[in-house]
Each structure stands twice: as C-alpha cells, then as structure tokens.
N, C-alpha and C positions, 0 to 999 in steps of 0.2 A: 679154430676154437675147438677145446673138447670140452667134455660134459662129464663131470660126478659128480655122484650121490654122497650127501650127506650124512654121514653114519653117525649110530648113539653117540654121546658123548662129543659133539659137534667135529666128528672128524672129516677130512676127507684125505684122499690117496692121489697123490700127484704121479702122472706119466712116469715113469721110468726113466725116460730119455730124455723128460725136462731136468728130473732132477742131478742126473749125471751132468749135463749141459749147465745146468747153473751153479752147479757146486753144492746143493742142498743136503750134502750127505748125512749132516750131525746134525743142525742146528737151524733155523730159518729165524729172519725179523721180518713179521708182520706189522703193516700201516693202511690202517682206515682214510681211506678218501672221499672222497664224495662220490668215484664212480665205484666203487667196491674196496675190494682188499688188494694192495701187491705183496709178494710174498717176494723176499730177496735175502740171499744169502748172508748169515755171520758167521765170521771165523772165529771161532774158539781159542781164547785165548789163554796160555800159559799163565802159571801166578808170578813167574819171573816178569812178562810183561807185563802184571795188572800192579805190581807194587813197583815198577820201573820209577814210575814218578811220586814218591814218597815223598810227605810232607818233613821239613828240613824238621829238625831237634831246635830248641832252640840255642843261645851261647849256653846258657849253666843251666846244670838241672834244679826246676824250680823244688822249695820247701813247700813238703804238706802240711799244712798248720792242724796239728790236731789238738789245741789248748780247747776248742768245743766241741771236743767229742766225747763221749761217757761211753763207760760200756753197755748199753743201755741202747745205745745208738748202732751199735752192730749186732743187734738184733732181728732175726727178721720176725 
C-alpha cells in the first residue's frame, strides 16, 4: 500500500509505475464503492468508433410540416 496527499482541488498523483502498469496514461474511470475508490483504465476512443453504431435513417425522409409555423415563431 502507498500513501498520498491530497492536493487543492481534490487531486492526488498516482505512482509512476502504477500508472505505466495499468495503462492510465490519458484517461482513468473512476467508481465509488463502499470500500473507497478504484481507479481503472479507459481507452479513448476514436469518433470513427463512437459513431460506429449509428442510428439507421429511416426508409423515406420524413416531411416538416410547417402549415403552424409563423414567422414569429423563429424568433428568439
């Protein structure tokens, strides 16, 4: 077990050699448990993979109905 301080802004500075070891180089997900915190590595992900699984289109693109809209209404 090692031991750090708490610095402003609630930080602290993890070992060196943990975070090589665990991969923590960019990013970490943090989860509250009941015995403390574990801090475990996320991989950052491309936007090629975040929009991988896009929501399908549907068959025909739907009509805006603008018969109640006024100009009035695009107002801010």
């Amino acid at each position: 077990m090692k031991i750090t301080p708490v610095e402003p802004d609630h930080r602290i500075q993890l070992p060196a050699d943990w975070v090589a070891e665990l991969g923590l180089e960019h990013i970490a997900a943090l989860e509250k448990t009941e015995e403390g915190i574990l801090v475990r590595p996320c991989r950052m992900a491309t936007w090629e993979e975040i929009f991988a699984d896009k929501l399908p289109m549907g068959q025909r693109p739907s009509a805006l109905d603008l018969s109640d809209v006024s100009g009035d209404d695009l107002l801010f």
